[in-house]
C-alpha positions as CSV (number, residue, x, y, z in Angstrom):
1,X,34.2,48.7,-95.8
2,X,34.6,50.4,-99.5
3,X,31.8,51.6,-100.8
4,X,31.4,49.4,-104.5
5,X,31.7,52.1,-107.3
6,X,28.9,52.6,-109.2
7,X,27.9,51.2,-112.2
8,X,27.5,53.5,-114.9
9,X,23.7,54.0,-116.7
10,X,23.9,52.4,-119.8
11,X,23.3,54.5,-123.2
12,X,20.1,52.5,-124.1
13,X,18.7,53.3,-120.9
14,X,19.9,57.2,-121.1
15,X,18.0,57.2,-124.5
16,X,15.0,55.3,-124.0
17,X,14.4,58.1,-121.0
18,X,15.0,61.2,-123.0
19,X,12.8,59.9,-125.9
20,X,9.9,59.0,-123.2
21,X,10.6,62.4,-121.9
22,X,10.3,64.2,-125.7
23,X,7.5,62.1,-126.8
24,X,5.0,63.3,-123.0
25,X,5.1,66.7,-124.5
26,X,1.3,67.0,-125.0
27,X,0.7,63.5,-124.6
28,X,-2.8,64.7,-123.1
29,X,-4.0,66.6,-126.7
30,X,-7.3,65.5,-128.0
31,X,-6.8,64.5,-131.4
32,X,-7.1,67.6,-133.0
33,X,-3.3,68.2,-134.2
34,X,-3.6,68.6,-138.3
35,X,-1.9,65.8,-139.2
36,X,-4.0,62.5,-139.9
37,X,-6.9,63.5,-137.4
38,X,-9.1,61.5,-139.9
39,X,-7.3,58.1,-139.2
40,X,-6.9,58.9,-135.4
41,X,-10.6,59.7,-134.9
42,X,-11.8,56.3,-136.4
43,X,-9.6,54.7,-134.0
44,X,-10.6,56.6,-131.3
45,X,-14.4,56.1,-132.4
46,X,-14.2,52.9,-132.1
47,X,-12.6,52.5,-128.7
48,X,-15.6,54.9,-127.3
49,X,-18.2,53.0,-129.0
50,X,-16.6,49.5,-127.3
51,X,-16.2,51.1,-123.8
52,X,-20.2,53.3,-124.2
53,X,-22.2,50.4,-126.0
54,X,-19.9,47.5,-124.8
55,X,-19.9,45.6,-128.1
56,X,-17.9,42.7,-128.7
57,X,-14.6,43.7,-130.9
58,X,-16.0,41.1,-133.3
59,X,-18.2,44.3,-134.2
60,X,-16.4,47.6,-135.1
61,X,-18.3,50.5,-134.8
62,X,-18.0,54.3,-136.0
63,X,-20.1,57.3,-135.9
64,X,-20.2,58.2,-139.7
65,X,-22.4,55.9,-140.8
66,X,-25.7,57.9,-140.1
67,X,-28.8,56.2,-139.6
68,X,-26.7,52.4,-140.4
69,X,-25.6,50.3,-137.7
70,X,-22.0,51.6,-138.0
71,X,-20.1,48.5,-138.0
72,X,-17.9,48.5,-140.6
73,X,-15.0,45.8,-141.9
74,X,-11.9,46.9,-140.4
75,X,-8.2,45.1,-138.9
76,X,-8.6,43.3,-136.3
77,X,-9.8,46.2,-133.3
78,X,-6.7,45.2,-131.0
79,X,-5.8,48.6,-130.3
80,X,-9.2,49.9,-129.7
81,X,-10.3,47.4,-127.2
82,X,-7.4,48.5,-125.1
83,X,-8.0,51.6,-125.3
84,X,-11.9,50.7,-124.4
85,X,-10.2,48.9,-121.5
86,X,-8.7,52.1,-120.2
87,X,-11.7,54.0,-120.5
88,X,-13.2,51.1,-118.1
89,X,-10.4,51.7,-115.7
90,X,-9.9,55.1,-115.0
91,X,-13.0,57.0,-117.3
92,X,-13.4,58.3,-120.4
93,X,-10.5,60.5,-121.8
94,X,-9.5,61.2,-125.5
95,X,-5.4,60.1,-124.5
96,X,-5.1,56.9,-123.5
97,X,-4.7,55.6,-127.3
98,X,-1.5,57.8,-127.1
99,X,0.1,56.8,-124.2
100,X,-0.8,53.2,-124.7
101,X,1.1,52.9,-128.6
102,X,3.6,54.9,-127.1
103,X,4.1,51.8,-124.3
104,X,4.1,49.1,-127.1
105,X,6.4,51.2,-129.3
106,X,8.9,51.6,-126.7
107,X,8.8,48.2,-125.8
108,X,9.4,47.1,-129.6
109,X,12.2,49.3,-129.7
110,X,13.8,47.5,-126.6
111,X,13.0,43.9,-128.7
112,X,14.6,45.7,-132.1
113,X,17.8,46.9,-130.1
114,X,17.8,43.2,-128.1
115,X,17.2,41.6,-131.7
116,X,19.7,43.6,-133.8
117,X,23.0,43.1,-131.1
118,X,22.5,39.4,-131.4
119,X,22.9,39.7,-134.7
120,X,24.8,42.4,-135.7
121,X,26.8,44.2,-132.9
122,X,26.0,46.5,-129.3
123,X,27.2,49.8,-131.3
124,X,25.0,48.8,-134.4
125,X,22.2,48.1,-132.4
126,X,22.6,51.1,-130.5
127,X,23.0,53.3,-133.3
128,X,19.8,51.4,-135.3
129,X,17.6,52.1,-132.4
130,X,18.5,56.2,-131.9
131,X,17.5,56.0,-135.2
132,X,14.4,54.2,-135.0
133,X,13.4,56.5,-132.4
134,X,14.1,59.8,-134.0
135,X,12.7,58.7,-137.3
136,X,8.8,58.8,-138.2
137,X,8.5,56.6,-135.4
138,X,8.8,59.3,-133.0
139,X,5.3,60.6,-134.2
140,X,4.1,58.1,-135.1
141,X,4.2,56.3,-131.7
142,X,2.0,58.8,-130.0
143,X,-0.7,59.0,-132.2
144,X,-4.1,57.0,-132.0
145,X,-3.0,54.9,-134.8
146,X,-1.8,51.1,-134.7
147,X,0.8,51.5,-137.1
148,X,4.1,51.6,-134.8
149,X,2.0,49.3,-132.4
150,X,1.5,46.7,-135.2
151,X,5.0,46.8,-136.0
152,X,6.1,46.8,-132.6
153,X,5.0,43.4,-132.0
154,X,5.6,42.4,-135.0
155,X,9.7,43.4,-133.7
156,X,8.8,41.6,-130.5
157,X,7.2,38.3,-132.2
158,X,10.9,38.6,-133.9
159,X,12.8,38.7,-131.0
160,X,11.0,35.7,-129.4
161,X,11.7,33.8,-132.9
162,X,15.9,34.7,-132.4
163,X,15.5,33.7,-128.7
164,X,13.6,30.4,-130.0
165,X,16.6,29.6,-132.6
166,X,19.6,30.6,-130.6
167,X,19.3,27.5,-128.5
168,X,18.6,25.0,-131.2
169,X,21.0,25.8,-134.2
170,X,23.3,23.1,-132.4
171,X,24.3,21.9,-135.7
172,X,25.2,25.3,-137.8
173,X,28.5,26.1,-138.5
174,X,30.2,29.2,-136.6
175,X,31.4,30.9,-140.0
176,X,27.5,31.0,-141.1
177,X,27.5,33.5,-138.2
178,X,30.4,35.5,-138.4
179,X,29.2,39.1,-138.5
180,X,32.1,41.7,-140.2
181,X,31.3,43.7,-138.2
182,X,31.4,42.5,-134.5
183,X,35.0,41.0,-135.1
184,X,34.2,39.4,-131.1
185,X,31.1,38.3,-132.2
186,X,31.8,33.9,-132.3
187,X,32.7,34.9,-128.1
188,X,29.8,37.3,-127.6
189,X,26.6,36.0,-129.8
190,X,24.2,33.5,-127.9
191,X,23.4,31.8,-131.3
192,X,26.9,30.9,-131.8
193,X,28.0,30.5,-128.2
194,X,25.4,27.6,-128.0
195,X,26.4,26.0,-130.8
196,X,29.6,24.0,-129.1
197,X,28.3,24.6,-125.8
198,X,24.9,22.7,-124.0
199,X,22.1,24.4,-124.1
200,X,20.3,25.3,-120.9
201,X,17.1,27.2,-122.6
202,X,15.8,23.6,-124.2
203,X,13.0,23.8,-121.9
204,X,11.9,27.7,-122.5
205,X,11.6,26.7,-126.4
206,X,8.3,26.0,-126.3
207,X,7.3,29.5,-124.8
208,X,9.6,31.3,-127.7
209,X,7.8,29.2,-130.1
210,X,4.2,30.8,-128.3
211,X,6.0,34.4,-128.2
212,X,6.5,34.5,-131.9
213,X,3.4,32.9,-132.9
214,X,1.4,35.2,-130.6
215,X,2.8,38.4,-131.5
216,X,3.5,37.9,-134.8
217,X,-0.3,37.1,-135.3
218,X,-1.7,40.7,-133.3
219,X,0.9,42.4,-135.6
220,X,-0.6,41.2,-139.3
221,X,-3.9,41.1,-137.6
222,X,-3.6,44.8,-136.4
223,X,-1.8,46.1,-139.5
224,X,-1.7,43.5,-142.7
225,X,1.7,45.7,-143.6
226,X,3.0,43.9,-140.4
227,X,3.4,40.3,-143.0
228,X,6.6,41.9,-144.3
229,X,8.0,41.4,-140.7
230,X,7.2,37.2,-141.3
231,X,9.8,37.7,-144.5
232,X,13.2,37.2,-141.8
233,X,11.5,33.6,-140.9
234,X,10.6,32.4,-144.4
235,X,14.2,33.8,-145.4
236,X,15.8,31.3,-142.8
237,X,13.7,28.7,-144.0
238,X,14.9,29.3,-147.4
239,X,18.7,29.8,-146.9
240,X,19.7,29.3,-142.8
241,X,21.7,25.7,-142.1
242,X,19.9,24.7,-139.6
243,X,18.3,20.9,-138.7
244,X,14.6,20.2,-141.5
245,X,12.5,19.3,-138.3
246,X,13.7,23.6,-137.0
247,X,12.9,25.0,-140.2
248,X,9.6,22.5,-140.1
249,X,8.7,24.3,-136.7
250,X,8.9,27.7,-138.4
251,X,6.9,26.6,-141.0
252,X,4.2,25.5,-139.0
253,X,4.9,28.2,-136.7
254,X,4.3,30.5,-139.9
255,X,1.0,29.2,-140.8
256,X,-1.0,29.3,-137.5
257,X,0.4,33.4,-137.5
258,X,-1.4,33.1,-141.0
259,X,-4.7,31.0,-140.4
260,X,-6.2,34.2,-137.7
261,X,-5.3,36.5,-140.4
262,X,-7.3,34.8,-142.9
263,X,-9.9,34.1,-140.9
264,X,-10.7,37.9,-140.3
265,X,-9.7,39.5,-143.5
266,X,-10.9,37.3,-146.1
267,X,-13.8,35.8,-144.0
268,X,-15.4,38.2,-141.6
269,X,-14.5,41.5,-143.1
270,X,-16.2,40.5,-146.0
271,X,-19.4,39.9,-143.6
272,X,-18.9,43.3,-141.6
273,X,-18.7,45.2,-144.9
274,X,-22.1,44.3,-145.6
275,X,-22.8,47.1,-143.1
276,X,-20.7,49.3,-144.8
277,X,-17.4,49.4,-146.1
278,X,-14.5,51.8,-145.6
279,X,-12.1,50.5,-146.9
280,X,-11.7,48.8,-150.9
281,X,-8.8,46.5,-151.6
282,X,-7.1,46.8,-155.4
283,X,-5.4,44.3,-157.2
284,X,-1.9,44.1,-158.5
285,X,-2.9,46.1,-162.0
286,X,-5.2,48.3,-160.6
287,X,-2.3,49.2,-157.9
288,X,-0.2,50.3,-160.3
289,X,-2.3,52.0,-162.5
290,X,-2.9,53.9,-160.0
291,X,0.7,54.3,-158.1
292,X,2.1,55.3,-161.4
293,X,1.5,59.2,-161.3
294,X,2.3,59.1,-157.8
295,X,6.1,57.9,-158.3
296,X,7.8,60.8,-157.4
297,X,6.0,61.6,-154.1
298,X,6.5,57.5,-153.1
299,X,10.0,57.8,-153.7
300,X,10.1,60.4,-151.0
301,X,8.7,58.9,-148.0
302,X,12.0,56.7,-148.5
303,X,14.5,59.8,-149.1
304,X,13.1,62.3,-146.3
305,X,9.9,60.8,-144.7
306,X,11.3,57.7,-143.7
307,X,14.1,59.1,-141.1
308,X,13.2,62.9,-141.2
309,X,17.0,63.5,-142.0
310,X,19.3,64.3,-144.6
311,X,22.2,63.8,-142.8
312,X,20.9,60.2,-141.7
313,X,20.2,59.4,-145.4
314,X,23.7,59.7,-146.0
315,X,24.8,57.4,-143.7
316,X,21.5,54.9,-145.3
317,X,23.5,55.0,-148.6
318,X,27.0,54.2,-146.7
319,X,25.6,51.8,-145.0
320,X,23.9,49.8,-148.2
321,X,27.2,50.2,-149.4
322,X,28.8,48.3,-146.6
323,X,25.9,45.6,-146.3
324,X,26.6,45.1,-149.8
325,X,30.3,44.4,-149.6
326,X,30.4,43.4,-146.1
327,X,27.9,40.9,-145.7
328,X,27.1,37.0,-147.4
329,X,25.1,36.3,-150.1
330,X,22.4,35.1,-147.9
331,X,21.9,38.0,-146.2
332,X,22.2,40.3,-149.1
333,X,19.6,38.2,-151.0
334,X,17.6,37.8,-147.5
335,X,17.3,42.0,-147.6
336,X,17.1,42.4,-151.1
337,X,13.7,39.7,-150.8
338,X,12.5,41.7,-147.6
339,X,12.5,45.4,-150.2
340,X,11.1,43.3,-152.8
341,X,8.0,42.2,-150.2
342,X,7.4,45.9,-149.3
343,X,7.2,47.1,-153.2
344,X,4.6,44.5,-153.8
345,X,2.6,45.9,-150.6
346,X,3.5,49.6,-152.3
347,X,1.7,48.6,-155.6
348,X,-1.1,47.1,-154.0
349,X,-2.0,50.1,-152.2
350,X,-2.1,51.9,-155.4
351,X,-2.1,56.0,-154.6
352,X,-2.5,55.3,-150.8
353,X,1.6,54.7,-149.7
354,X,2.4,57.9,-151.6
355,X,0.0,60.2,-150.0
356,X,0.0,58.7,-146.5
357,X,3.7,58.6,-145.0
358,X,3.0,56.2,-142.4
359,X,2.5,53.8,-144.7
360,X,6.4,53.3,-144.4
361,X,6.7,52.5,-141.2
362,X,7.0,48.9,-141.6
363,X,10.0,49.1,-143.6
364,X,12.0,52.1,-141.5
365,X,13.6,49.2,-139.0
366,X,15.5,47.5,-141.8
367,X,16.5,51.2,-142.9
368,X,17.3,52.2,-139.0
369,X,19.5,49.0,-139.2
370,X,21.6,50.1,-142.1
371,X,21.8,53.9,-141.1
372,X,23.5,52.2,-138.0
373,X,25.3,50.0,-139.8
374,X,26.6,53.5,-142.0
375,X,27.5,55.2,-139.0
376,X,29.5,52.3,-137.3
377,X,31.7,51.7,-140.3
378,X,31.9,55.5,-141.1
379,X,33.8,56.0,-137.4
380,X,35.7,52.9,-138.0
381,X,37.3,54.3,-141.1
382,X,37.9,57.7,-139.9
383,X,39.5,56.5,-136.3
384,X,41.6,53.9,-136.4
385,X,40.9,54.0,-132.2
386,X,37.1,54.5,-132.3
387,X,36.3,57.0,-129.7
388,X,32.5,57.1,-128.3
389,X,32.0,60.8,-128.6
390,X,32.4,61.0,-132.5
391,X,29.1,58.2,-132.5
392,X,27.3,60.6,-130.1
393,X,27.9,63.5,-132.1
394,X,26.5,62.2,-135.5
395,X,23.3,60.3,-133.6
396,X,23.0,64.3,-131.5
397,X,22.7,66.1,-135.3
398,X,20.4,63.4,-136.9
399,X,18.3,63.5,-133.9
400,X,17.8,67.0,-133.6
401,X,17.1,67.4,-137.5
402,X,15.0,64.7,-137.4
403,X,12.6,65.7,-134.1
404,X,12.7,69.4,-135.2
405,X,11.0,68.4,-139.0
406,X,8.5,66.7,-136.4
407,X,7.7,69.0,-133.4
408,X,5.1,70.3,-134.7
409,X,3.1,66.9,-133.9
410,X,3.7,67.3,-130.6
411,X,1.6,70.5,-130.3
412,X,-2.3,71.6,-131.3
413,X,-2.4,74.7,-133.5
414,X,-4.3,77.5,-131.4
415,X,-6.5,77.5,-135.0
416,X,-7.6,74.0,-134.4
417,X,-8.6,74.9,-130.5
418,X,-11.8,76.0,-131.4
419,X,-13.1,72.6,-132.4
420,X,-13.1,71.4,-128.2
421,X,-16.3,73.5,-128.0
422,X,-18.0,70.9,-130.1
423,X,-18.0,68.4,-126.5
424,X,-20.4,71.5,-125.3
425,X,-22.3,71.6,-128.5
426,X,-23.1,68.0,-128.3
427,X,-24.0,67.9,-124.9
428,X,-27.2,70.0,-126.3
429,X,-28.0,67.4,-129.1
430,X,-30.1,64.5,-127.9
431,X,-28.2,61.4,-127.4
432,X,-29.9,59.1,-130.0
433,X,-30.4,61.8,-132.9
434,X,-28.2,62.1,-135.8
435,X,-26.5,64.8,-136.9
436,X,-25.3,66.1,-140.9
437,X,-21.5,67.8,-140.7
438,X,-20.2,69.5,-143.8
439,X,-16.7,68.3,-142.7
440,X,-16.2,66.9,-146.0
441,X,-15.1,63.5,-145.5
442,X,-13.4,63.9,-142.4
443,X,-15.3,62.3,-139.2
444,X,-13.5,64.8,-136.4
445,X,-16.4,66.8,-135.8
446,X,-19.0,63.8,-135.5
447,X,-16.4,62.3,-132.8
448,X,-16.0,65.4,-130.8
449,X,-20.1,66.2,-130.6
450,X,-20.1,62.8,-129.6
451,X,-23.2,62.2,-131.9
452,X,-23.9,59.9,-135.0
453,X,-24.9,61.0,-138.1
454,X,-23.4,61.7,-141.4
455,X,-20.2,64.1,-142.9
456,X,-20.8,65.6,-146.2
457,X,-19.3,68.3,-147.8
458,X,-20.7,71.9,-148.0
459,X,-21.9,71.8,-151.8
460,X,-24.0,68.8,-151.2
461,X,-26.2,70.8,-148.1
462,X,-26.9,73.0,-151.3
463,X,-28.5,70.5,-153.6
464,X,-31.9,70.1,-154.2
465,X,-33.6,67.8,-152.0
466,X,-30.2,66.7,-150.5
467,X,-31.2,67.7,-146.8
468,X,-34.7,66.5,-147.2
469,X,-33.4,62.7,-148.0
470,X,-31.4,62.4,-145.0
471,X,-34.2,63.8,-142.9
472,X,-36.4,61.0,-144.2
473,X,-33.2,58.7,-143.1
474,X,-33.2,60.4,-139.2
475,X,-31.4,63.6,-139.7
476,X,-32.5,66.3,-137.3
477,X,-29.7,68.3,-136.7
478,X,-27.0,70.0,-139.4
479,X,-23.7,71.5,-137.9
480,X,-21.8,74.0,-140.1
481,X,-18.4,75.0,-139.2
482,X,-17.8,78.6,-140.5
483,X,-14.7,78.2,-140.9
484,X,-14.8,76.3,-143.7
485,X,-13.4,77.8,-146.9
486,X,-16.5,76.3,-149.2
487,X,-18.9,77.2,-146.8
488,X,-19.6,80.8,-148.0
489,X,-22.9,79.8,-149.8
490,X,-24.3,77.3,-147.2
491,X,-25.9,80.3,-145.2
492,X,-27.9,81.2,-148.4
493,X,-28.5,77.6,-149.4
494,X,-30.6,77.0,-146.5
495,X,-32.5,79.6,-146.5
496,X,-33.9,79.2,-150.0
497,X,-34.3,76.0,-148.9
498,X,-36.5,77.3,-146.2
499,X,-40.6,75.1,-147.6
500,X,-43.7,74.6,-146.3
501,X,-42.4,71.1,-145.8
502,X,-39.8,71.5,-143.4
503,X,-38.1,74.0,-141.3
504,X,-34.6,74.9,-140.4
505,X,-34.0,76.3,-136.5
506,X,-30.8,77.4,-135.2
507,X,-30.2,76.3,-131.7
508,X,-26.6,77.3,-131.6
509,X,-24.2,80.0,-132.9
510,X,-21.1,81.1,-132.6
511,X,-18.1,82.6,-134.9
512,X,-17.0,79.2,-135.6
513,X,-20.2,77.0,-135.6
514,X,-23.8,76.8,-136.4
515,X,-26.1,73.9,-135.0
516,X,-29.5,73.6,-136.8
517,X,-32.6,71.3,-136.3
518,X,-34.6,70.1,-139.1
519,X,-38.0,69.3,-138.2
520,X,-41.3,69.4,-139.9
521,X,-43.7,72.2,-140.4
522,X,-46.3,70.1,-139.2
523,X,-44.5,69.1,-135.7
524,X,-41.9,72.0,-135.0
525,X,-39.4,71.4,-132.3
């Protein structure tokens, strides 16, 4: 008997395994690395203060509230709560958040590649998704942030909405389908294969519906960005020939994703920010007052930040081009609606898009589409007999450009090492009291000492008074990291400082940090 010969490993498997592979590197790091520590160590706060105080996630908690209840008005704590849930599991450890977004992400990156050969082609979706995964995606997906894990269900809610359709569009005709560039695609495309043949999936339609409903709603409640991702549904709505009672159930479908939204963000956040509020919405105006002098830099997160690559924005522009010429009014005016979405989000954020680059994550899988879509047609008209190895070439050099401009999150710069010691300075502190770092706004240090309390910045600890009021709140410990550039004078500031009121004792010092208690003249600790 004949052994059967193998079947080859298919090329979304072969990159899925190399970008798991890339993306480990240092999987284990504390969240320490330079870039947006801030937003990874609210995250992170909140997951330890759900797993230590086991709160309900109807109550989001931080650490830099000082002597307030910390609960603050935040998105929905999806992410957190897992993360909470690992801590359960196997104990404490600053990592899980990473590994668990870098799951979800690579599981919406299987749902954009499934999604994008039904309705393009296998080499566009293929070349879409190597993009996707070398773009700010491939950071971004390790990071204790929700942003790729938002969108990734919002990809997945997506795919269960094509899945829902494909069976049901029994009456649409096959040109509305006809893809320019997949000329097999009538023979190949589920949607239009069931459209002359039975469908067998009738029965699963009510679990699609579920699917799209479900993850659609964790991906606006997670991230509100994530509504851009409903624009492909309300586009079909609008222009897809399809049955009224289908484009009824998207409708519906539509607004039970909306109703949970609205019921945390315009009715219980309002609540929690009586606590204390982190974040401030703007209005359309006040948006762009305020986006205005940042024009320049927002136009760059598309350009460079977007895919890390020059070479792939040259292949972004061919493939507009060919979307343009290529593809049906519908679907122009469908993608032209989606961009204008994402500008109104832009304006609404006011300076925030420009100086926060993951702030364009929502909108890099529609650009990873056309990039493929560039690349495709680019080795079409070059090769009249399109051979594999000229695809594999360009998706090798935008790749490596793109990971290189990004290694650097993979690693923790030996200068940022020093700041682990603050899990030993902590350990010192007593758990309930609260503690004043001159971190500036940044809540790192309060999360790694594993204490409450509050982060000012250096000049404040020298103003009259200043210390004195947030004893009388609960203060009674200050940390001062040395290594701060404005912290020359602090040293000085305290000691003039120095009353018959109250006294300042050093309990800890080293070249990088100071730990001080405050107590009272009259009851020294």
């Amino acid at each position: 008997m004949e052994n059967s010969p193998r079947k080859p490993i298919p090329a979304l498997a072969i990159l899925l395994i190399i970008y798991t592979l890339l993306s480990l590197i240092g999987i284990t790091n504390p969240p320490v690395e330079i870039g947006h520590n801030w937003r990874q160590t609210v995250t992170a706060m909140m997951a330890r203060n759900f797993y230590t105080h086991n709160t309900t996630f109807l109550y989001p908690e931080v650490d830099m509230t000082g002597n307030k209840s910390g609960i603050i008005g935040a998105e929905f704590p999806l992410f957190p709560q897992l993360i909470a849930y690992a801590d359960q599991l196997f104990g404490f450890q600053h990592w899980y958040g990473r590994l668990i977004n870098l799951i979800i992400s690579i599981f919406g990156a299987i749902a954009f590649y499934t999604s994008t050969k039904q309705l393009f082609s296998k080499k566009i979706a293929f070349n879409a998704t190597a993009i996707l995964l070398c773009s700010i995606w491939f950071s971004f997906a390790r990071k204790i942030m929700p942003d790729t894990f938002s969108i990734s269900f919002a990809l997945i809610g997506n795919y269960f909405l094509l899945q829902w359709l494909s069976p049901n569009l029994q009456q649409v005709k096959t040109t509305e389908f006809k893809s320019p560039f997949n000329p097999n695609y009538p023979a190949s495309n589920p949607i239009v294969e069931s459209i002359n043949t039975p469908s067998k999936k009738l029965s699963l339609a009510p679990f699609h519906i579920l699917g799209f409903i479900f993850f659609s709603s964790l991906a606006i409640l997670t991230k509100l960005p994530a509504l851009l991702w409903l624009t492909p549904a309300a586009c079909f709505v609008m222009y897809g020939n399809a049955p009224r009672k289908i484009k009824f159930s998207i409708i519906i479908a539509s607004i039970l994703i909306i109703i949970p939204v609205i019921l945390w963000y315009y009715i219980w956040v309002p609540e929690l920010n009586k606590h204390f509020q982190l974040f401030y919405p703007k209005s359309i105006l006040e948006g762009w007052v305020e986006f205005l002098p940042f024009w320049k830099m927002a136009l760059e997160r598309f350009y460079f930040t977007a895919l890390y690559s020059f070479v792939a924005l040259i292949f972004l522009i061919l493939g507009i081009y060919f979307f343009i010429k290529k593809q049906s009014f519908k679907r122009n005016i469908s993608l032209f609606i989606t961009l204008l979405v994402f500008v109104v989000f832009i304006i609404k954020t006011g300076s925030v898009f420009p100086q926060h680059n993951y702030y364009v994550i929502p909108f890099v899988p529609i650009m990873a589409i056309v990039t493929g879509i560039g690349i495709t047609e680019f080795i079409q008209q070059i090769s009249k007999k399109e051979k594999p190895i000229f695809k594999y070439i360009i998706l090798i050099i935008i790749g490596t450009e793109a990971i290189l401009n990004q290694q650097h999150e993979l690693f923790i710069k030996p200068s940022e090492l020093y700041k682990l010691q603050l899990e030993k300075i902590g350990k010192s502190i007593p758990k309930n009291n609260l503690v004043i770092s001159n971190s500036g706004i940044n809540p790192q240090e309060i999360y790694l000492l594993n204490r409450r309390g509050w982060v000012v910045f250096s000049n404040q600890l020298c103003k009259p008074q200043f210390i004195d009021s947030l004893y009388h709140c609960g203060a009674k410990y200050i940390l001062i990291n040395k290594n701060l550039q404005e912290n020359s004078d602090v040293e000085s500031c305290l000691n003039n400082q120095q009353n018959t009121a109250y006294h300042y004792i050093q309990k800890y010092e080293s070249k990088d940090y100071r730990l001080i208690a405050i107590s009272s003249s009259q009851s020294p600790n």
